[in-house]
C-alpha positions in Angstrom: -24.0 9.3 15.5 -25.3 10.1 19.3 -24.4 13.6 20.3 -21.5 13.7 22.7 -22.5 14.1 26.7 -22.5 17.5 28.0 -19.4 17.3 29.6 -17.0 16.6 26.5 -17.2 18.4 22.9 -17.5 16.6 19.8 -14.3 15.7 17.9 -13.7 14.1 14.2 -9.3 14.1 14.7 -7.6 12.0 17.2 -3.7 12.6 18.5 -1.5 9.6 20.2 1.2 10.2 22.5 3.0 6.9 21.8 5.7 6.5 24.9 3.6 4.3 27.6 0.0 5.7 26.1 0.4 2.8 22.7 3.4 0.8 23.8 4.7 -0.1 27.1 8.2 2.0 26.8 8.0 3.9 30.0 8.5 1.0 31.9 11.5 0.0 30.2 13.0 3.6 30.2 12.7 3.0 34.0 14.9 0.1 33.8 17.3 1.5 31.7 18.0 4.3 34.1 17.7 2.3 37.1 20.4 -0.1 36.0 22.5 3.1 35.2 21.5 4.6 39.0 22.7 0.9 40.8 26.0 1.5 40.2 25.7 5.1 42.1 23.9 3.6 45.3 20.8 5.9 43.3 17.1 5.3 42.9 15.2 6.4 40.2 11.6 7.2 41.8 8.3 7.4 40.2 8.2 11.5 41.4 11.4 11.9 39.1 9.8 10.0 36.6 6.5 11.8 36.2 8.7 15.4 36.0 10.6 14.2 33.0 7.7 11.8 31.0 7.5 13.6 27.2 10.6 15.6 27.6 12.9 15.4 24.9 16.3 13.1 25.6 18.7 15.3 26.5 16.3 17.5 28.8 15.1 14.6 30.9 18.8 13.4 31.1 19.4 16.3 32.9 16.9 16.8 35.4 17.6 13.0 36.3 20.9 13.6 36.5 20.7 16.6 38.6 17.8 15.6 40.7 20.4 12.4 41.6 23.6 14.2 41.4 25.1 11.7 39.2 29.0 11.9 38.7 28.4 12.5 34.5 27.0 14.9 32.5 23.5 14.7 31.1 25.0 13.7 27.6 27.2 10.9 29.2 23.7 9.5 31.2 21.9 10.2 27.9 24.9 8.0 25.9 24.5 5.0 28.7 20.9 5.0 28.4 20.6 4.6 25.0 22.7 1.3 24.5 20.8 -0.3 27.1 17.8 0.7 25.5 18.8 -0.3 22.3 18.9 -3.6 23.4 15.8 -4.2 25.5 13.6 -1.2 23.1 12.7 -3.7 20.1 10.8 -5.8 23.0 8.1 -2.7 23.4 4.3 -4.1 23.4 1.1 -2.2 22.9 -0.5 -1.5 26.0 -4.0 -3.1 26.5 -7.1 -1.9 24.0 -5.2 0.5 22.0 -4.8 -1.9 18.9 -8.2 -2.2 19.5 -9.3 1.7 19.4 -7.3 2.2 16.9 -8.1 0.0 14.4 -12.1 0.9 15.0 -11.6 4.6 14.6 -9.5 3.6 11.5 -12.5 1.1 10.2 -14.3 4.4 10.4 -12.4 6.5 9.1 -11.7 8.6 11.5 -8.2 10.6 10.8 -5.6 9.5 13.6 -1.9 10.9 14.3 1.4 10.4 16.5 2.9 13.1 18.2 5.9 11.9 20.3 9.3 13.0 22.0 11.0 10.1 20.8 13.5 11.3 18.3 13.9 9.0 14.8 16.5 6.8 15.9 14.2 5.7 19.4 11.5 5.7 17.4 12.8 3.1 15.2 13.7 0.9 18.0 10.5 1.1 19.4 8.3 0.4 16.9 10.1 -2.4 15.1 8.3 -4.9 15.8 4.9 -2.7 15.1 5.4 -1.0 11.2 1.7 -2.2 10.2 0.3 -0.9 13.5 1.9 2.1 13.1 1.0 2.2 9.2 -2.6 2.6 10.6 -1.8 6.3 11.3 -2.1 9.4 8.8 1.5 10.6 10.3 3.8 10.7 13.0 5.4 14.1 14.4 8.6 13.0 15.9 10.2 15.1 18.6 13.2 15.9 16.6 10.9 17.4 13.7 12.2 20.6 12.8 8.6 21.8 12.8 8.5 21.4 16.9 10.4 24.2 17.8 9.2 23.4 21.9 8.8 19.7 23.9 5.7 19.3 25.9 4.5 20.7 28.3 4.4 23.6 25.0 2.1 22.9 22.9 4.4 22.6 19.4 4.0 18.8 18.8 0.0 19.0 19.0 -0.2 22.1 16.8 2.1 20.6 14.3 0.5 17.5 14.0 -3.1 18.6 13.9 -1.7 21.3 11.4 -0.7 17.6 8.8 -4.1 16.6 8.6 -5.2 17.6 5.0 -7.3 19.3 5.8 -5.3 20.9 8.4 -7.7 20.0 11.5 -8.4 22.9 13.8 -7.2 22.5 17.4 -11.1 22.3 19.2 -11.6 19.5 17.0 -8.9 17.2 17.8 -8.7 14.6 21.6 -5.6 13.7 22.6 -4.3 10.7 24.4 -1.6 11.0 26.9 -0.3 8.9 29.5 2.2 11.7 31.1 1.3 15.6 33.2 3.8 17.3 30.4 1.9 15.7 27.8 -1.8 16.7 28.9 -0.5 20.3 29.7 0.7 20.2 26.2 -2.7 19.2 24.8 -4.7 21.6 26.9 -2.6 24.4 25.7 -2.9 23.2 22.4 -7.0 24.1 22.9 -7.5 20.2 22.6 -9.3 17.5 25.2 -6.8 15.1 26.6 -7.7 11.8 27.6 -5.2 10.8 30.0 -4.6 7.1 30.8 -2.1 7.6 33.6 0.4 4.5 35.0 -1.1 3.6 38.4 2.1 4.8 40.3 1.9 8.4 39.4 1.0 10.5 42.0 -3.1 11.2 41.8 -3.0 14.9 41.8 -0.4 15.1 38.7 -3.8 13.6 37.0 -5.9 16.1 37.4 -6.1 18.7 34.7 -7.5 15.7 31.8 -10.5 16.7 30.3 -11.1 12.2 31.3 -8.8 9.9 33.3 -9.4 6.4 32.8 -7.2 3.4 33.8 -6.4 1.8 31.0 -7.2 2.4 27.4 -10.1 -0.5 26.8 -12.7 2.1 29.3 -12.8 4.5 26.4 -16.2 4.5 25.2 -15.4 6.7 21.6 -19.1 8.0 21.6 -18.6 10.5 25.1 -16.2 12.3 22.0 -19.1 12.0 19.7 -17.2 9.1 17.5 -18.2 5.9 16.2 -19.2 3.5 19.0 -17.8 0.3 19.2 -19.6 -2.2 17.2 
């Protein structure tokens, strides 16, 4: 295997966010909150947006409810949400290359992870339609585990889920891919590279702090990280 360039260190684990980084979720979140601001006169903007991406539930419910002043309480926006996205949540797709990079780092047995904010029940929803894709993974750290004591931007759900590799993989060795700022701060303080595949309507300078930016997930090229190049 080539060395890795200068710039990046060489890794052997790799960590998913999954919410808008593997499937296309954040987008729908946006609708189910938007249809739940109409009714207010409200707007749910991409700057609220990018302050509550890979919080847990309740804790984005509240800043969007405060931010907006809605007339309900965080668990009453929280409640709303969730039956509208329990209807349109089974439709979640993969996001472009990512079936791709993951099934090449698994041909090469590189060992892969999930560590998410979505809590079982979301989780569920989401990934219906994707159990063998999601198969491909040594484990998924949900954001409900017991072991994540903090959301992102804290570091818990990195350091858990590196630490259910066996062997348990040391932090330098592990990238991360995140779509969301809480979620690279996260990674960062977890000691980890983040490759951070940001939505093109987030604000530039939230992307700044990613060890890589790209646009979208089929630029990675896996041998800057000293993996496996594609074939």
């Amino acid at each position: 295997m080539p060395p890795p360039s200068n710039t990046y260190k060489r890794v052997s684990h790799v960590l998913f966010d999954m919410d808008g980084l593997l499937l296309d979720t954040e987008r729908l979140y946006t609708v189910s909150f938007q249809e739940i601001c109409d009714r207010f006169g409200k707007q749910y903007t991409w700057d609220i947006k990018s302050t509550v991406m890979g919080k847990k539930a309740l804790d984005a419910a509240q800043v969007i409810r405060d931010t907006l002043e809605l007339p309900m309480t965080a668990e009453e926006l929280l409640a709303e949400s969730r039956l509208i996205q329990e209807r349109i949540f089974p439709s979640a797709k993969l996001l472009p290359g990512v079936e791709k990079l993951v099934r090449h780092l698994r041909k090469h047995d590189v060992p892969m992870a999930v560590a998410t904010s979505s809590a079982g029940t979301t989780y569920e929803m989401k990934t219906s339609r994707h159990k063998a894709f999601f198969d491909l993974f040594s484990h998924i750290v949900l954001g409900d585990d017991p072991g994540v004591k903090n959301s992102k931007p804290q570091p818990d759900s990195f350091l858990v889920c590196a630490g259910r590799f066996d062997p348990p993989a040391p932090p330098e060795t592990c990238l991360v891919f995140e779509d969301a700022p809480n979620g690279v701060k996260a990674g960062l303080a977890a000691g980890m590279q983040v490759v951070m595949v940001p939505d093109d309507n987030l604000d530039p300078s939230l992307t700044q702090e990613a060890t890589l930016r790209l646009r979208s997930m089929e630029e990675f090229q896996p041998q800057l990280f000293g993996l496996p190049a594609y074939d």
